[in-house]
C-alpha positions as CSV (number, residue, x, y, z in Angstrom):
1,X,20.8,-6.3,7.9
2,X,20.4,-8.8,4.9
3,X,20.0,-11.5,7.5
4,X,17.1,-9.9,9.5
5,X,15.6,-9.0,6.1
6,X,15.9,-12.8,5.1
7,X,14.3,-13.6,8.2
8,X,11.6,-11.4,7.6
9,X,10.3,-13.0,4.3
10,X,10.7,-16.3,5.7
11,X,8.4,-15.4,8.6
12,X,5.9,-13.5,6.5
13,X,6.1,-16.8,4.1
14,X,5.4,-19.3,6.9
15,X,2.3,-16.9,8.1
16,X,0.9,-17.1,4.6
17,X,1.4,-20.5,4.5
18,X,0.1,-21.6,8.0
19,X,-3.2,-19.6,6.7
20,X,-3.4,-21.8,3.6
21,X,-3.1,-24.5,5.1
22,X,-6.1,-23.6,7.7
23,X,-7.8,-22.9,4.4
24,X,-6.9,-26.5,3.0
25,X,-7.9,-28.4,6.2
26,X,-11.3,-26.4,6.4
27,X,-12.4,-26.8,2.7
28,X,-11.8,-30.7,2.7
29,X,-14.9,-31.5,3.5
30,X,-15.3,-35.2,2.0
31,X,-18.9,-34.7,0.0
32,X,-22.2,-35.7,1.0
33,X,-23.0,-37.6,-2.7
34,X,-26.4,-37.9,-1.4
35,X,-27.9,-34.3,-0.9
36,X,-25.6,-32.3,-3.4
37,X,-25.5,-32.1,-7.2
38,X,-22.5,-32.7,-7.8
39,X,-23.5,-36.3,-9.0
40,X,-25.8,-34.4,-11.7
41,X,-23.2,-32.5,-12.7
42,X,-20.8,-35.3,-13.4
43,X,-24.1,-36.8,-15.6
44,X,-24.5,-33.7,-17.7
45,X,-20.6,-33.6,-18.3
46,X,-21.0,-37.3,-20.0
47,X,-23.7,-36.5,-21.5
48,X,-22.0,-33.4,-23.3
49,X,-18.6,-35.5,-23.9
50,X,-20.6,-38.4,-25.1
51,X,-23.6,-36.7,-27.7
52,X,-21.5,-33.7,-28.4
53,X,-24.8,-32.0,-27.2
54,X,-26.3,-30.0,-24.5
55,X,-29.2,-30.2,-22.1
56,X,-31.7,-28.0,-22.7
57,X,-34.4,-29.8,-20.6
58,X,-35.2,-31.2,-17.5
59,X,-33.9,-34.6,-19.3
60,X,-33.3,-36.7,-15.8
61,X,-37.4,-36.7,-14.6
62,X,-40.5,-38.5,-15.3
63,X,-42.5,-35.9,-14.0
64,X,-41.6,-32.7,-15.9
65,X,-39.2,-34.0,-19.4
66,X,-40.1,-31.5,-21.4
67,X,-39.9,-28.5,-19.1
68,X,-37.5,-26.2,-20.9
69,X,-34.7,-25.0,-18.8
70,X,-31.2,-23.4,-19.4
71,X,-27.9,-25.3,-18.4
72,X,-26.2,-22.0,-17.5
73,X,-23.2,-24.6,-15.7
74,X,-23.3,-26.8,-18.9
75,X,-19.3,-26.4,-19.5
76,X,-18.1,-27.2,-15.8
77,X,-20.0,-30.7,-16.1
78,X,-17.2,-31.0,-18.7
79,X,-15.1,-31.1,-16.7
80,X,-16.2,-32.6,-13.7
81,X,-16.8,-35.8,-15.4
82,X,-13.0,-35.6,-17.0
83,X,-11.8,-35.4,-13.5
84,X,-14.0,-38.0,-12.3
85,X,-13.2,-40.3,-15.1
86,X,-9.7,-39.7,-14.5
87,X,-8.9,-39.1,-11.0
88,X,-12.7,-40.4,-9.2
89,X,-13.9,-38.0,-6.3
90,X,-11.1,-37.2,-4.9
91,X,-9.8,-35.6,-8.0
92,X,-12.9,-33.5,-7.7
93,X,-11.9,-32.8,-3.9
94,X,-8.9,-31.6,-4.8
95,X,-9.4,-29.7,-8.0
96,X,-12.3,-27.5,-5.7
97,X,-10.1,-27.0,-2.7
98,X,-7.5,-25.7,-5.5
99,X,-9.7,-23.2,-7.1
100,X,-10.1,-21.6,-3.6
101,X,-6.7,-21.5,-2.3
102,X,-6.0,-20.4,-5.8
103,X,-8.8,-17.6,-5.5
104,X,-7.4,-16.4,-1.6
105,X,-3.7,-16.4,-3.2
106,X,-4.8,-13.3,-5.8
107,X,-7.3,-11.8,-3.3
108,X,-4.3,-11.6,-0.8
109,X,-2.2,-10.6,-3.4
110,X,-4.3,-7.5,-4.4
111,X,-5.0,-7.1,-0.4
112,X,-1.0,-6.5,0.1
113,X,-0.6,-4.6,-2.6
114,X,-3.5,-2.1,-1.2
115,X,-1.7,-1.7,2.1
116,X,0.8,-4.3,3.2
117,X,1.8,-8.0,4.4
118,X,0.4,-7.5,7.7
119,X,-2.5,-5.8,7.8
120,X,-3.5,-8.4,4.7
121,X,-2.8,-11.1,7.0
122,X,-4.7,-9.5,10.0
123,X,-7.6,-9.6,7.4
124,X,-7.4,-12.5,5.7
125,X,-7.4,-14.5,9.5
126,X,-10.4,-12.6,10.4
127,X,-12.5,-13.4,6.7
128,X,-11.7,-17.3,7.2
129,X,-15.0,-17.7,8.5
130,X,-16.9,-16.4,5.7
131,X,-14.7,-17.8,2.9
132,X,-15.6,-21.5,4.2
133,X,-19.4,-20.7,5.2
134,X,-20.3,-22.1,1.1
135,X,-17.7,-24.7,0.6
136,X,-19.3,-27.7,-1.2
137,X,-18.2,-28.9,-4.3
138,X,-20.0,-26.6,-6.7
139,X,-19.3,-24.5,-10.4
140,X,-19.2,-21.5,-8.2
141,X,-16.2,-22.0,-7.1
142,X,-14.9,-20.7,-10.9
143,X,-16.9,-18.0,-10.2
144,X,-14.7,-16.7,-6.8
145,X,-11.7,-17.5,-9.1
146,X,-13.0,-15.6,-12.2
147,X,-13.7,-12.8,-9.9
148,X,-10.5,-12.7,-8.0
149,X,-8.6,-12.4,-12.0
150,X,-10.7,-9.7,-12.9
151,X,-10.0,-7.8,-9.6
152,X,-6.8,-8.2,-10.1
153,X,-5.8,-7.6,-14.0
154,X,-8.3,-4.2,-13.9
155,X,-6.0,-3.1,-10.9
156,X,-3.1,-3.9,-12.9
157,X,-4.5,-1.6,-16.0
158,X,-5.7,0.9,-13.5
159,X,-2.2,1.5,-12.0
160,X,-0.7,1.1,-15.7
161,X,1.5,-2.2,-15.1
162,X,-0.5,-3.6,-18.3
163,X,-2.0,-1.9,-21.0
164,X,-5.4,-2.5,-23.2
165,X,-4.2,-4.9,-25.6
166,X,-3.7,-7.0,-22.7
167,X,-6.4,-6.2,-20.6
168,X,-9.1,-7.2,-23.6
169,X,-6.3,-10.0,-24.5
170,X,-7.1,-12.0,-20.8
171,X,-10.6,-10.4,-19.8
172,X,-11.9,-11.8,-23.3
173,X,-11.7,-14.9,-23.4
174,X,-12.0,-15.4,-19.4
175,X,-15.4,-14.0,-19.7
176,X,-16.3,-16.0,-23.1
177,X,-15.4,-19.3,-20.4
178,X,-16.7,-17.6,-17.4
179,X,-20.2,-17.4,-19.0
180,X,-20.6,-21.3,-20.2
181,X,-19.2,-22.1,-16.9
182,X,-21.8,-19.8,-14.2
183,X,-24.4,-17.3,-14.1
184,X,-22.2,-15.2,-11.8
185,X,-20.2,-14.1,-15.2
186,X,-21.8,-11.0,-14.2
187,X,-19.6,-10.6,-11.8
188,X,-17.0,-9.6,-14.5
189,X,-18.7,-7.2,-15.9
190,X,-20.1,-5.7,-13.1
191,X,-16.2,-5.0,-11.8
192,X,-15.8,-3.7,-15.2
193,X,-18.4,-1.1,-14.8
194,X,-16.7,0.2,-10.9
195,X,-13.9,0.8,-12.6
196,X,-15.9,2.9,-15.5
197,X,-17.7,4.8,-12.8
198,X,-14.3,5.4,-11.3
199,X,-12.9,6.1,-14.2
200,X,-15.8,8.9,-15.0
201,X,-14.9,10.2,-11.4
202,X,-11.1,10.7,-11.5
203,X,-9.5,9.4,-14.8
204,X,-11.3,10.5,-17.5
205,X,-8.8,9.6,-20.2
206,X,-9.5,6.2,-19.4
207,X,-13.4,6.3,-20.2
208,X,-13.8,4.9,-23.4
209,X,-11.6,2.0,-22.9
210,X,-13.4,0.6,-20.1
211,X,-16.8,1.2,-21.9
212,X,-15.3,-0.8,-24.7
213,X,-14.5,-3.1,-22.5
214,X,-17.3,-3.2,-20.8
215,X,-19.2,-3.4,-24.6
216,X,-16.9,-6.3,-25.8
217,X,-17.8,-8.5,-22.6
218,X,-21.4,-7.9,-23.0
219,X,-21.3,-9.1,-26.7
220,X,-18.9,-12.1,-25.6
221,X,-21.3,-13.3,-22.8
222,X,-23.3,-14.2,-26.1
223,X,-21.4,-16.9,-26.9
224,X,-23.1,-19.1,-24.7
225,X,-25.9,-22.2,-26.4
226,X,-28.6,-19.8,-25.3
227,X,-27.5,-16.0,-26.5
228,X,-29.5,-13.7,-25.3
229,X,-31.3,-16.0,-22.5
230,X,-28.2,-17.2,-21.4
231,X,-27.2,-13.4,-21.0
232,X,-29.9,-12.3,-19.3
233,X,-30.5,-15.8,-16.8
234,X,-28.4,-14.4,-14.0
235,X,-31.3,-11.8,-13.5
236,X,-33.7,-14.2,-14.0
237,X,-32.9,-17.1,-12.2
238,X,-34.0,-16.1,-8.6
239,X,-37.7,-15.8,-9.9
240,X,-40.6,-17.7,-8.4
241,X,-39.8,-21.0,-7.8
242,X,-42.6,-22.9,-5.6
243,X,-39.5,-24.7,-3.5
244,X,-38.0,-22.2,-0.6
245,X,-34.4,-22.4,-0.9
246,X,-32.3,-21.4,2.3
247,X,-29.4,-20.6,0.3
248,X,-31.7,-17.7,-1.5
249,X,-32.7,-16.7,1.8
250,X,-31.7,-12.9,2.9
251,X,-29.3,-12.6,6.2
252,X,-31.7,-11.3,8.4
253,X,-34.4,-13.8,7.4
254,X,-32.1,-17.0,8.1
255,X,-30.9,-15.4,11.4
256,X,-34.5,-15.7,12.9
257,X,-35.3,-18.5,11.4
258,X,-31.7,-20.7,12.4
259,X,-30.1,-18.9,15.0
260,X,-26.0,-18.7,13.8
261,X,-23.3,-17.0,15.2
262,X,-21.8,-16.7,11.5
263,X,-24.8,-14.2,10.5
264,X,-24.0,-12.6,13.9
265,X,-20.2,-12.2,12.5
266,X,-21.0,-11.1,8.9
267,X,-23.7,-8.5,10.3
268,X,-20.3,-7.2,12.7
269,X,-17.9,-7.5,9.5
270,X,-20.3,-5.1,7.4
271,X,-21.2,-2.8,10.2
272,X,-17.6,-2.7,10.2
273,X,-16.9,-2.0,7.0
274,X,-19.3,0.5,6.7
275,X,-17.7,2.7,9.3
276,X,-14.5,2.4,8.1
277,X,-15.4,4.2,4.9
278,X,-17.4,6.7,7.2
279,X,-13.7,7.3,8.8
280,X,-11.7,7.4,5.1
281,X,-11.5,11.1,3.4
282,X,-11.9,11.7,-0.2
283,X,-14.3,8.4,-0.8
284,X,-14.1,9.4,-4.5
285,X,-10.7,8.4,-4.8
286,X,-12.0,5.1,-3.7
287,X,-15.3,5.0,-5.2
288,X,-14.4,1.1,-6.6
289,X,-14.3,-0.2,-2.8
290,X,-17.4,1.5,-2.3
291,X,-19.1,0.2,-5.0
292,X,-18.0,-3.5,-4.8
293,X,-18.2,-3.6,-0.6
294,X,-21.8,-2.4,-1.5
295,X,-22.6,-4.3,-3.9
296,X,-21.3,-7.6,-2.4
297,X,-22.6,-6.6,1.1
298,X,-26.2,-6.3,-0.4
299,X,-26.0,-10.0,-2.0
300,X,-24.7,-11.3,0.9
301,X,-27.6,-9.0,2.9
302,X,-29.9,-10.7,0.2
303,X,-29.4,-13.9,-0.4
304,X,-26.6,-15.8,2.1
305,X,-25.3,-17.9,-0.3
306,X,-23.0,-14.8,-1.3
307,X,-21.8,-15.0,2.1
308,X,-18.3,-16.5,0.7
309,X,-17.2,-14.5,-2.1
310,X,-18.7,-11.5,0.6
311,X,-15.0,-12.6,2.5
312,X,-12.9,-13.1,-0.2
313,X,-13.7,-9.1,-1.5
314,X,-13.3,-8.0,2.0
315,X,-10.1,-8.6,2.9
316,X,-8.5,-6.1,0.3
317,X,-11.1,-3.2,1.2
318,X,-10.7,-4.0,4.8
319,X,-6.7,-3.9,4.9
320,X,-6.8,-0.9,2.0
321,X,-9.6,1.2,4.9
322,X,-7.3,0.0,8.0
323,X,-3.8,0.9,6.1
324,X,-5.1,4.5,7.2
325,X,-5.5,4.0,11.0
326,X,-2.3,1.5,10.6
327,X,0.3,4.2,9.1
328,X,-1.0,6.5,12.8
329,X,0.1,3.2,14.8
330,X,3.1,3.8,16.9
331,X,6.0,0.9,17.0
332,X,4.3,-0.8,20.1
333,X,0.9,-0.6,18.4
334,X,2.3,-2.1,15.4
335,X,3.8,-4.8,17.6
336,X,0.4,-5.8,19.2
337,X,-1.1,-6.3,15.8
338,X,1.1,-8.4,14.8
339,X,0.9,-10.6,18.3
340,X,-2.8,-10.2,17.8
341,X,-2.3,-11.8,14.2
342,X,-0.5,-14.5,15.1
343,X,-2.7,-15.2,18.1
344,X,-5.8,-15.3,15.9
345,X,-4.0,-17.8,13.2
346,X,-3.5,-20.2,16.3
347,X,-6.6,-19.9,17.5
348,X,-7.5,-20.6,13.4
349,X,-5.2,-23.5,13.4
350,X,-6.7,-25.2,16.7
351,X,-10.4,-24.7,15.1
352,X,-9.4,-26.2,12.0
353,X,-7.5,-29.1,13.5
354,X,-10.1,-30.1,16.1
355,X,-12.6,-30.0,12.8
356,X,-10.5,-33.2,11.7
357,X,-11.2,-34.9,14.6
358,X,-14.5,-37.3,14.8
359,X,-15.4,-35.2,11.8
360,X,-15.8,-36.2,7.5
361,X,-12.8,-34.0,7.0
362,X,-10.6,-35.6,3.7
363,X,-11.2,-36.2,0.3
364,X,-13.4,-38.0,-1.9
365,X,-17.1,-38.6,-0.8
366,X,-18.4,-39.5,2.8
367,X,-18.1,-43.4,3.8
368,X,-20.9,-45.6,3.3
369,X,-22.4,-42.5,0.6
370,X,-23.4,-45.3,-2.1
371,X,-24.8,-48.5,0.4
372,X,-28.4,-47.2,-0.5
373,X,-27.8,-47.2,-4.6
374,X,-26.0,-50.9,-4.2
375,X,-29.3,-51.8,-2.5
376,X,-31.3,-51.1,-5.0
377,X,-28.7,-51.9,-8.0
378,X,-28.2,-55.5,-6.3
379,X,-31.8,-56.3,-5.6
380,X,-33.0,-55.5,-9.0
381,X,-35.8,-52.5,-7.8
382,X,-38.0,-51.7,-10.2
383,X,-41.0,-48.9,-11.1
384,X,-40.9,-45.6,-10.7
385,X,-38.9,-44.1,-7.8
386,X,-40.6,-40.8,-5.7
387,X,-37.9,-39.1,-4.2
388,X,-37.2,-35.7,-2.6
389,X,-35.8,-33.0,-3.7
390,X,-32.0,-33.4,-1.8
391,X,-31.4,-36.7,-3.1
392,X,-32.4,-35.8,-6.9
393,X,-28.5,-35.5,-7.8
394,X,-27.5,-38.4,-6.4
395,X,-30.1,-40.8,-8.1
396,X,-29.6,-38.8,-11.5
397,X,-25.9,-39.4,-10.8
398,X,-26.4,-43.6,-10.0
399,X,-29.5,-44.7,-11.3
400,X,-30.0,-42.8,-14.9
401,X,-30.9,-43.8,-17.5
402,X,-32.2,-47.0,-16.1
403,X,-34.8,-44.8,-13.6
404,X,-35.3,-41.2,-13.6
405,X,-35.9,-39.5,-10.9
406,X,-39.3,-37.7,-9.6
407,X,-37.2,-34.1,-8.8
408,X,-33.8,-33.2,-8.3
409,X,-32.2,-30.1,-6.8
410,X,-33.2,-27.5,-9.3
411,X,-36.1,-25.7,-8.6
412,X,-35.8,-23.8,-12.0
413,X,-36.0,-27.1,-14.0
414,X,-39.4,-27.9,-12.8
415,X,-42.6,-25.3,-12.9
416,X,-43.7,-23.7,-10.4
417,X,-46.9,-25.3,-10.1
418,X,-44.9,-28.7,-9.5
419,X,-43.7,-28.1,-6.5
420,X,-46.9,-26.0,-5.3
421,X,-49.6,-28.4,-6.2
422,X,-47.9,-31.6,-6.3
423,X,-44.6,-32.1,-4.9
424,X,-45.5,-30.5,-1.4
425,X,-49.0,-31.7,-1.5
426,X,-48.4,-35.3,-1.6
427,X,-46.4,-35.2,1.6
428,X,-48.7,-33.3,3.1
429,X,-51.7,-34.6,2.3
430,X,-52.6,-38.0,2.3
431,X,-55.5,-38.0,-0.6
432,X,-53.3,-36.0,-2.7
433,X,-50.4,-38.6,-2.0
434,X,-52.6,-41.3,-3.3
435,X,-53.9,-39.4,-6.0
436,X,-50.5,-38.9,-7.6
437,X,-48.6,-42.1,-6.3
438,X,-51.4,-44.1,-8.6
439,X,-51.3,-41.1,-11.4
440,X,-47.6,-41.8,-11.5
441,X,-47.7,-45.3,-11.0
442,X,-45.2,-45.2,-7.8
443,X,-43.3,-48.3,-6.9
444,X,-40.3,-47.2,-4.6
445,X,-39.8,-44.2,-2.3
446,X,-36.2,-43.1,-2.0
447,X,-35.5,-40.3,0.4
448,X,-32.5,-37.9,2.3
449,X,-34.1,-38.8,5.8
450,X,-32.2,-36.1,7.1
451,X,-35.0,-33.6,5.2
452,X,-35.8,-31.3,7.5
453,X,-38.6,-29.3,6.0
454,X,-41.9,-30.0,7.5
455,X,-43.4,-31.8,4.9
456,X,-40.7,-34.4,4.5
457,X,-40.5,-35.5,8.3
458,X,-44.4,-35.4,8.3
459,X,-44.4,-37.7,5.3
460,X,-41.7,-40.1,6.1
461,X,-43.8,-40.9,9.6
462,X,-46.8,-41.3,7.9
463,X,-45.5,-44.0,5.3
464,X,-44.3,-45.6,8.3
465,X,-47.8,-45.9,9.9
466,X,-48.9,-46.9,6.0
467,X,-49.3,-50.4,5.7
468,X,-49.0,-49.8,1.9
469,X,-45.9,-49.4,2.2
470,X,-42.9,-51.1,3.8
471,X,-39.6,-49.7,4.7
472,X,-36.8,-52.1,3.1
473,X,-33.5,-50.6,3.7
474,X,-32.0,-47.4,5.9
475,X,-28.5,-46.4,6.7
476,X,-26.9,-42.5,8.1
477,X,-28.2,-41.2,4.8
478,X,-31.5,-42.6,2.8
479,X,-34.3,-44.9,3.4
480,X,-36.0,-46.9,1.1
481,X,-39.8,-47.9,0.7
482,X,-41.4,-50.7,-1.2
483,X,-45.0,-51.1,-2.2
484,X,-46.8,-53.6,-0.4
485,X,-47.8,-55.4,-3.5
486,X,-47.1,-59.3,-5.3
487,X,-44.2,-56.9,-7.6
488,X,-42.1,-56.3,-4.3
489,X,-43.7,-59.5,-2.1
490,X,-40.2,-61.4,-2.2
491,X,-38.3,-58.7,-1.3
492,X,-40.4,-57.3,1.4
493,X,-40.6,-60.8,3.2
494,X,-36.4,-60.7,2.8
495,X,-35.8,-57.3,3.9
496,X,-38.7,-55.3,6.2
497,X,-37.6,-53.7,8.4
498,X,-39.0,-54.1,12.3
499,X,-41.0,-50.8,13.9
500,X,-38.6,-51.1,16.4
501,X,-35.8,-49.6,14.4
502,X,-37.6,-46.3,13.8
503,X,-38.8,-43.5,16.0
504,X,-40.3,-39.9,15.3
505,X,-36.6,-38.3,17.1
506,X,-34.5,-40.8,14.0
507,X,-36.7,-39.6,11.3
């Protein structure tokens, strides 16, 4: 008997283990230095370490200095850069993929504890999808992590296993950090108020303490550089911003627009989900899983760049829904499951495995990320640069202070007549691309070729068919642009590049 019990908990431990490591393999992207903003961040943490200062301005452009804007991420550049400075990139990698396994250990953890080992397994295989739909190196990742703490110590005061002192003693401070780190800080005290609500509905006794809890991590999310703004920039953030974002973009919309199995998936994971609870009796003894499976599913419904933290909150209200249907399940039904489980994890393990292969799986950032910067480092280019908006974060990241760039990827540091009348328009528009190239006094064009929006392949084959200018360098990632002027005459006649090596179906 002790044996077979031994056995079990080394099975269930090599299961939970074979999952993190699918996990591992699938958020090891290497990063793509050239369209993230990564590179900014790292900027803004030296910055901070450096001038014992914040940002509170669009401080990297030419084109819009003075433009006030909040650096709601201001902390994580702190630390960032110390992991840069320290450890490089791959640091970085490995401090991200961390937070996440990190974040699915607690979510699992809360997941088993709502119905068991297998069914939270069962679950956690099927969610894999959506927990690596968002995995780039970004401050969000805190966020999923914050989150998954929160979850987890509220359960543990809900079910007394800790009591107040040390609920406020941990929530505290977390949020204090949480809201210098990420706008989703709201996240915290949005969990908070579920477990108010559910509180009200079945444990009255325990009222007042989550509404001073939920009082004390409102006042705490003040201690941020911006007080009440910085409070209140999680609702105001998604406003107007000239620059369509696809991350911002509802479920529905990006579905027509880029056909995707995934949205497919999540769309069958909610509908789901939503059945389940249909299925469940007494709801109001539940009323937190309802909440937070509605409130997740409509960000995720909203805007797809909730998609992630969507799968991480689903596998405990998923396996705590199922556990009703599983506990009906006879011995052979039981015994399926568990074949199905295992089945699914190889089928996770073969996906993730054949992802390695051919592919920029690893740590660190992609090879040949930084040939374009030595280019223009090594040759000494000079004036100011017009760029688009992926690449801002990695020219902010090389090239400042020495150049600043003409946008970077933060629609919210730049007005919204930027982007509108200017930004689009001169790749549109030929006379408004002159206007503003003199205006601005334009020397080098620097561009993500792989910019896919209309106006950036349109404007890349016009330059091309612009004998003002004269492309000087390309690899997989940027091309670069000279004026044809006596400033850049030496280095044109050294490095122009033939017509032959560009086509409309490479640009």
């Amino acid at each position: 008997m002790l044996e077979e019990s031994l056995s079990r908990k080394k099975m269930k431990f090599i299961l939970l283990v074979c999952i993190l490591l699918v996990l591992a393999v699938l958020y090891a992207d290497k990063i793509n230095l050239v369209n993230s903003d990564i590179g900014r961040h790292i900027k803004n943490g030296e910055f901070l370490l450096k001038n014992h200062s914040i940002l509170h301005s669009n401080f990297y452009s030419y084109t819009a200095p003075n433009f006030y804007t909040i650096n709601h991420h201001w902390a994580y550049g702190g630390i960032v850069y110390s992991i840069w400075k320290i450890f490089g990139f791959l640091g970085i990698s490995l401090f991200n993929i961390l937070l996440y396994l990190l974040t699915f250990l607690v979510i699992f953890k809360i997941a088993e504890r709502k119905s068991n080992y297998k069914i939270a397994c069962f679950f956690s295989i099927l969610m894999i999808p959506l927990m690596v739909y968002r995995k780039e190196v970004r401050p969000e990742v805190l966020s999923y992590f914050f989150f998954s703490i929160y979850y987890f110590i509220l359960l543990k005061y809900k079910s007394r296993e800790i009591d107040y002192k040390i609920l406020l003693f941990i929530l505290i401070p977390l949020q204090i950090f949480w809201v210098n780190v990420h706008i989703f800080f709201i996240f915290g005290i949005a969990m908070v108020s579920f477990f108010a609500i559910d509180s009200y509905l079945n444990e009255r006794e325990k009222l007042k303490k989550y509404l001073g809890l939920l009082g004390a991590l409102v006042l705490t999310s003040l201690v941020n550089p911006y007080f009440f703004n910085g409070l209140l920039e999680p609702f105001l953030i998604f406003r107007e911003y000239g620059y369509l974002l696809a991350e911002n973009m509802g479920l529905f919309f990006m579905q027509k627009r880029d056909f995707n199995f995934l949205y497919l998936y999540v769309e069958l994971i909610l509908f789901v989900g939503t059945i389940s609870f249909f299925l469940r009796k007494n709801l109001r003894k539940d009323i937190i899983g309802v909440l937070v499976f509605l409130f997740f599913g409509t960000i995720a419904i909203s805007k797809v760049r909730g998609i992630t933290l969507l799968g991480f909150v689903l596998i405990p209200i998923l396996s705590e829904n199922f556990k009703v249907f599983y506990g009906k399940f006879s011995k052979e039904q039981k015994d399926i499951l568990s074949g199905i489980t295992v089945f699914l994890l190889i089928v996770a393990i073969v996906m993730s495995m054949s992802s390695v292969i051919g592919g920029e799986k690893g740590l660190g950032i992609e090879k040949g990320m930084q040939g374009s910067r030595d280019f223009f480092v090594e040759n000494n280019l000079q004036g100011k640069i017009f760029n688009n908006y992926d690449i801002g974060g990695h020219l902010i990241f090389n090239l400042f202070p020495e150049e600043r760039v003409f946008v970077d990827n933060r629609p919210e540091a730049y007005p919204v007549e930027f982007f509108k009348e200017i930004y689009i328009p001169m790749q549109e528009e030929n006379s408004v691309w002159e206007k503003y190239q003199k205006e601005y006094g334009i020397n080098v064009i620097y561009f993500y070729w792989h910019d896919f929006t209309p106006w950036g392949q349109d404007f890349l084959i016009k330059r091309l068919r612009d004998p003002l200018w004269v492309p000087v360098y390309v690899d997989d990632y940027a091309i670069i642009y000279l004026k044809n002027n006596e400033q850049n005459k030496e280095l044109i006649e050294k490095f122009e590049l033939s017509d032959e090596m560009f086509s409309v179906s490479t640009l």
